[in-house]
BATORVO-654944 format. One line per field, with one value per residue (C-alpha): residue number from 1; residue in three letters; x, y, z. Coordinates in steps of 0.1 Angstrom, whole numbers, plus 5000, padded with zeros to 4 digits. Example, Ala and Ser with C-alpha at 12.3 -4.5 7.8 and 13.67 -1.06 7.14 Angstrom:
% residues 2
num: (1,2)
residuo: (ALA,SER)
east: (5123,5137)
north: (4955,4989)
up: (5078,5071)
This chain:
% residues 342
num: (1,2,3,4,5,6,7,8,9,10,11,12,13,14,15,16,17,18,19,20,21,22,23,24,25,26,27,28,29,30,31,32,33,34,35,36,37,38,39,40,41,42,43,44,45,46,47,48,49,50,51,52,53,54,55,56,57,58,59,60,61,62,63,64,65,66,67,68,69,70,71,72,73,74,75,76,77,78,79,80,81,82,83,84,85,86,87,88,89,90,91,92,93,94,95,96,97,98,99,100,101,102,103,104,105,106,107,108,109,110,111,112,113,114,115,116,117,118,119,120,121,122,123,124,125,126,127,128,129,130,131,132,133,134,135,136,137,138,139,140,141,142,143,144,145,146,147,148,149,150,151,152,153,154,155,156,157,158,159,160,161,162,163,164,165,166,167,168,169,170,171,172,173,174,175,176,177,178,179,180,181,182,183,184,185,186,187,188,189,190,191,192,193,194,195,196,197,198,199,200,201,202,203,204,205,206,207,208,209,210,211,212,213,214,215,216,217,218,219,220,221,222,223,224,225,226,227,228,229,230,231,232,233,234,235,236,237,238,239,240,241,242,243,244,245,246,247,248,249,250,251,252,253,254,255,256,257,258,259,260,261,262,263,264,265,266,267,268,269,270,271,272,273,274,275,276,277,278,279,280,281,282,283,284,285,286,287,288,289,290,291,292,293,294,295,296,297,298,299,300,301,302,303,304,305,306,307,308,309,310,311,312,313,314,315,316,317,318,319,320,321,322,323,324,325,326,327,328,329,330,331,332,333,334,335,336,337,338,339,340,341,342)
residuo: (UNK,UNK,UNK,UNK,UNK,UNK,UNK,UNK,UNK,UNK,UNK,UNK,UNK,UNK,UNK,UNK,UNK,UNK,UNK,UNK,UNK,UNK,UNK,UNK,UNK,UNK,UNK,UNK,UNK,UNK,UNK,UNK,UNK,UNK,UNK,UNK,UNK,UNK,UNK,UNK,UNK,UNK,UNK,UNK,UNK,UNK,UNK,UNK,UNK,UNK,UNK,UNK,UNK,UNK,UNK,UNK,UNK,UNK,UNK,UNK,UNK,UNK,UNK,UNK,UNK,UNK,UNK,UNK,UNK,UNK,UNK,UNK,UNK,UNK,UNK,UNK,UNK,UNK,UNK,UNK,UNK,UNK,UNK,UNK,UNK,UNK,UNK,UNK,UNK,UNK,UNK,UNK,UNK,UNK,UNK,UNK,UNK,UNK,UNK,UNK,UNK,UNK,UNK,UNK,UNK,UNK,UNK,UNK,UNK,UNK,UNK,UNK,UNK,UNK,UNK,UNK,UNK,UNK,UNK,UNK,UNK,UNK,UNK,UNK,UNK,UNK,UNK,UNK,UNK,UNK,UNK,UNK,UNK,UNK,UNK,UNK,UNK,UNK,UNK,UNK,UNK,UNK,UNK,UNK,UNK,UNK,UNK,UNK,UNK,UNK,UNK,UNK,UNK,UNK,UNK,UNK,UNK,UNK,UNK,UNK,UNK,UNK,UNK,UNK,UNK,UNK,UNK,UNK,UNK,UNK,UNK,UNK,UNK,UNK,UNK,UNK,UNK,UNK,UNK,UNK,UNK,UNK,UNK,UNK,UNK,UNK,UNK,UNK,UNK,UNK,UNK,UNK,UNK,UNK,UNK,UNK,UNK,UNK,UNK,UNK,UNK,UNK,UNK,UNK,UNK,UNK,UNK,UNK,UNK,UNK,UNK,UNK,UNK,UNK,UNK,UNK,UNK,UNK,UNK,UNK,UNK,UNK,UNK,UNK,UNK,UNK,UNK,UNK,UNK,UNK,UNK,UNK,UNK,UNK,UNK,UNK,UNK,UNK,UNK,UNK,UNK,UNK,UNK,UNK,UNK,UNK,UNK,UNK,UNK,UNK,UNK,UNK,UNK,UNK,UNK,UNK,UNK,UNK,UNK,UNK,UNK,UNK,UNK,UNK,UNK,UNK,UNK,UNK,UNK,UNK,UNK,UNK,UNK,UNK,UNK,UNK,UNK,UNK,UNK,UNK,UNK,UNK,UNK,UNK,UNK,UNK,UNK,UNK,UNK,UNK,UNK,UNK,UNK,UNK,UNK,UNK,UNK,UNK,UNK,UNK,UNK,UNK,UNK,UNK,UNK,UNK,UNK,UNK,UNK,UNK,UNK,UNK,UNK,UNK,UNK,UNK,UNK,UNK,UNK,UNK,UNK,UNK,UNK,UNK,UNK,UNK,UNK,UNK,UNK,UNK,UNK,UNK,UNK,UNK,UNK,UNK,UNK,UNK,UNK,UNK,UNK,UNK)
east: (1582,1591,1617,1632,1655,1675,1701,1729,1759,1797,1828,1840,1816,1818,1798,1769,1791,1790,1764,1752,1715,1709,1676,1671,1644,1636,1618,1605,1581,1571,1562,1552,1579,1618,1612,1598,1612,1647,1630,1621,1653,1669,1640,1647,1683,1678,1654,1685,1708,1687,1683,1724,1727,1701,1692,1729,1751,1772,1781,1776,1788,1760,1770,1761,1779,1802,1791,1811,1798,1763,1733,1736,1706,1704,1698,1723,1728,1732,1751,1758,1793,1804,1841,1846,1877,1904,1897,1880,1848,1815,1785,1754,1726,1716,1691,1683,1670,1661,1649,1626,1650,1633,1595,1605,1621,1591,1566,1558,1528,1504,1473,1482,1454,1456,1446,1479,1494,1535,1560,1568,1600,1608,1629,1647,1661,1677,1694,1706,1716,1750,1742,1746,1780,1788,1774,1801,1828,1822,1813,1829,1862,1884,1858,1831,1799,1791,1755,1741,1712,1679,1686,1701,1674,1690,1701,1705,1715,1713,1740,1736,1762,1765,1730,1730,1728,1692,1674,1695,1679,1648,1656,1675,1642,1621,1646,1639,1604,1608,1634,1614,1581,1603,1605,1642,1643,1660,1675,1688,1715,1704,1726,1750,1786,1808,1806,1838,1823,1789,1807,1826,1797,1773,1798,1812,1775,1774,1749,1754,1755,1751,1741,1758,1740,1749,1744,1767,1750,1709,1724,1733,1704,1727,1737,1771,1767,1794,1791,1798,1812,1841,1837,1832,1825,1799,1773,1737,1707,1680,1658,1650,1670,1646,1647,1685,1690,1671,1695,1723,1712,1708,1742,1754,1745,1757,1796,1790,1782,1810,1837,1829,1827,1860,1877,1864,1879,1910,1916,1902,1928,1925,1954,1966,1989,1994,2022,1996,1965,1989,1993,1961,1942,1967,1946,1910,1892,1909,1890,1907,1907,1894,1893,1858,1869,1858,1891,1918,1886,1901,1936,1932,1917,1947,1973,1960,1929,1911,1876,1857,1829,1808,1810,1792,1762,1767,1800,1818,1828,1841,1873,1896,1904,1936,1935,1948,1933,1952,1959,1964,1972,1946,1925,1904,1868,1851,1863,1856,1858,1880,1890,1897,1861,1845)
north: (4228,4258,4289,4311,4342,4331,4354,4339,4352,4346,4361,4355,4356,4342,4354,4323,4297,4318,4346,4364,4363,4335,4321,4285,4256,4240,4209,4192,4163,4143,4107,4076,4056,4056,4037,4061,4087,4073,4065,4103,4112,4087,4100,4136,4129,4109,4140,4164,4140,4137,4175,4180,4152,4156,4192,4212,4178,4179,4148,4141,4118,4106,4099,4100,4124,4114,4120,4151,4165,4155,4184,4193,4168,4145,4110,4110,4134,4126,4153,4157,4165,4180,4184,4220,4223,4235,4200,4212,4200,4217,4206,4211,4197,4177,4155,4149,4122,4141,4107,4116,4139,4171,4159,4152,4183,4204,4177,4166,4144,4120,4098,4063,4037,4024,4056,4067,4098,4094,4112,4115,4111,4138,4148,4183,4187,4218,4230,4269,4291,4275,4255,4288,4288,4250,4256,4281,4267,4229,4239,4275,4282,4314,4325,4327,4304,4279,4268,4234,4235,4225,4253,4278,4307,4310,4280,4288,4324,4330,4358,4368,4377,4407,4410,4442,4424,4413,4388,4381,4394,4378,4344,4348,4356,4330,4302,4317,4312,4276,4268,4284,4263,4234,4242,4256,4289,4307,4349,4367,4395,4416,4448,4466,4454,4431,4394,4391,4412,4390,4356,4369,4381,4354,4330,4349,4345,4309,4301,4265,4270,4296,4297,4319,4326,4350,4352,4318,4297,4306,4300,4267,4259,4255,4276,4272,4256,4262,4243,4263,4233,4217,4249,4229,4243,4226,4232,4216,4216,4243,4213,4195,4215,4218,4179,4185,4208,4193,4164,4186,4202,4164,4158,4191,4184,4148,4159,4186,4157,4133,4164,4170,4135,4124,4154,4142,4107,4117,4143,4114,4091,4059,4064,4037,4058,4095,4105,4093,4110,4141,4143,4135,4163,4191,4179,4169,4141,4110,4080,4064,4034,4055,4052,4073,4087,4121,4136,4121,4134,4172,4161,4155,4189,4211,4192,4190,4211,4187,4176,4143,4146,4121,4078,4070,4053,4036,4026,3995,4009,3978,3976,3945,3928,3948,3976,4004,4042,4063,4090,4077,4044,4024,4000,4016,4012,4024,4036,4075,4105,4133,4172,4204,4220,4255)
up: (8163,8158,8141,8169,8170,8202,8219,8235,8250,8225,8236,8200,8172,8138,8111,8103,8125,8161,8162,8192,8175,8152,8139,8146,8140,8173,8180,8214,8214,8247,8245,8269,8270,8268,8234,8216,8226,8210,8180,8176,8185,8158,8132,8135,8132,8101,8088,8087,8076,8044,8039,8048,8021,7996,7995,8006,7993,8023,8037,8072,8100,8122,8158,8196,8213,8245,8280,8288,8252,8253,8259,8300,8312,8280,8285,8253,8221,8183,8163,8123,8118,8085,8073,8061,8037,8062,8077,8102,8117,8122,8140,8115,8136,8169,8181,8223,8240,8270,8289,8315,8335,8324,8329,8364,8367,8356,8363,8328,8332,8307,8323,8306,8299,8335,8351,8362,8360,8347,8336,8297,8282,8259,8229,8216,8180,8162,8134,8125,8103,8109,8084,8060,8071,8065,8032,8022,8039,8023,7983,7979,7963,7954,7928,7958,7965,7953,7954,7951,7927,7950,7974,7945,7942,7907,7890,7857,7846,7810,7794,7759,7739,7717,7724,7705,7676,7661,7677,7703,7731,7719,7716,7750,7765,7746,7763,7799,7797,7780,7811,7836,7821,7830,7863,7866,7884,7859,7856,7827,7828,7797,7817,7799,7819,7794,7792,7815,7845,7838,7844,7873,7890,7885,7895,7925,7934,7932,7905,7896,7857,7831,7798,7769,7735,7710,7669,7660,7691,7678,7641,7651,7673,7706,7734,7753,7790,7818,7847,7877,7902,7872,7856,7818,7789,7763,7737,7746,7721,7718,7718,7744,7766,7796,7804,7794,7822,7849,7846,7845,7877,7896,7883,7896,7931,7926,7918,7945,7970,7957,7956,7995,8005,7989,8007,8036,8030,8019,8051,8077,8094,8116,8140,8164,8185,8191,8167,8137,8163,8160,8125,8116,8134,8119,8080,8096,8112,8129,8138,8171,8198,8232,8266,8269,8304,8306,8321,8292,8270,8285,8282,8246,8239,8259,8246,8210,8203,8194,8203,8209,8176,8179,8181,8143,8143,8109,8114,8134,8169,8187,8199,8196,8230,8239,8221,8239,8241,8216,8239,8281,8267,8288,8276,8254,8253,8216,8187,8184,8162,8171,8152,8157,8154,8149)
């Protein structure tokens, strides 16, 4: 296991998506039989899907890619695909089952109990700093990023206002320590630029919520909250407001997660034929009857641009008796995921 700069050669880079030098986690594990192997290669998968999930509140489809898509050697590959908010898809993680194809190759070797020397079957999992870029492209919005609080290195910034006035400054540096005793990783922006250029730039920035408290707020034992994903507007108590917050922050993520996921549901279509294939892929992901032949698999990306993304693993893939492939029209043979991808 490991964290790796890796150079690779990109005609056309993207900045975080498509890098010529990107820093990457990389895992290989080699095990004794076929069994096991595809239980580590399922485990890994599920151990991204959780962080992608719990930690960066993107949703994920979980899935085996096809043949033609899979890692050059693979027995088979599993791939997380994400839904950025032009619809498109991006490719946030994958897990190999490498089979035994590569110990053969570079004679890979374990003595089992009976004395016998065999080959191993082996696994490969990775994830980037692409994952930087589907982080942007899922939460942010006009104003700029758009963190989700358990990866936020500021989750809370507090603001005071008219902090020339007496006391202000104190008690705006009394709650930092009381939030940051609670175990939010809090900031305050006692510089001299007005309120206005303050909320702009902490938001443009991303932090999930700010708190502002001037003369009116400490007389009144509240400070004003603003939520950086809905962008409201309340008053919270003085007291209490440590446990307060560290809800607020679960919830943050929570709405984050349920913002993306919902866009993700209401850009996906099931299409049954090609004109509804067609005009689903121009607004994101399309969920369709296929043949699985490699070659219409290339007809479908000339003629519309769009990829094969993966077959879901928690979803129902059968295909009725009949049912025709949605683009060559013979009988089709799974039901698979298909977008335009980064």
């Amino acid at each position: 296991n490991q964290w790796a700069n890796v150079v690779r050669w990109e005609k056309n880079t993207r900045p975080f998506l498509r890098t010529s030098e990107f820093l990457w986690q990389e895992g290989h594990t080699a095990h004794a039989t076929a069994e096991e192997a595809q239980e580590e290669t399922e485990r890994m998968l599920e151990v991204y899907r959780e962080f992608m999930e719990n930690v960066l509140a993107i949703p994920v489809i979980c899935g085996r890619k096809s043949e033609k898509e899979k890692f050059a050697g693979a027995e088979a590959t599993y791939t997380l695909e994400a839904m950025m908010q032009d619809g498109k898809a991006l490719q946030m993680g994958t897990s190999h089952n490498l089979g035994d194809h590569f110990a053969k190759a570079y004679d890979i070797t374990y003595l089992s109990r009976e004395g016998r020397h065999e080959y191993c079957f082996t696994t490969s999992w990775g994830v980037s700093t692409r994952m930087i870029g589907g982080l942007i492209m899922t939460h942010g919005d006009d104003r700029g990023l758009m963190f989700p609080p358990r990866i936020a290195p500021v989750q809370l910034i507090i603001l005071p206002i008219a902090q020339h006035k007496p006391g202000v400054l104190d008690k705006a540096y009394e709650l930092k320590k009381m939030l940051s005793d609670a175990g939010i990783r809090v900031e305050l922006d006692d510089s001299d630029q007005s309120a206005g250029w303050k909320f702009n730039q902490w938001e443009m920035k991303g932090v999930p919520a700010r708190i502002e408290i001037g003369p009116r707020d400490i007389e009144n034992g509240v400070v004003t909250v603003v939520r950086r994903d809905t962008l409201e507007k309340f008053t919270m108590p003085i007291q209490g407001i440590g446990e307060n917050l560290v809800k607020l922050m679960a919830d943050i993520h929570q709405t984050m997660y349920d913002m993306a996921f919902e866009h993700r549901k209401a850009h996906t279509t099931h299409a049954e034929n090609f004109g509804d294939f067609m005009d689903g892929v121009k607004k994101g992901f399309v969920k369709a009857p296929w043949c699985a032949d490699p070659d219409c698999e290339m007809e479908i990306k000339c003629v519309t641009g769009a990829s094969t993304r993966c077959k879901p693993m928690d979803e129902d893939t059968t295909v009725k008796p009949g049912c025709k492939c949605v683009f060559c029209n013979r009988e089709a043979n799974t039901m698979m995921y298909f977008a335009r991808a980064y």
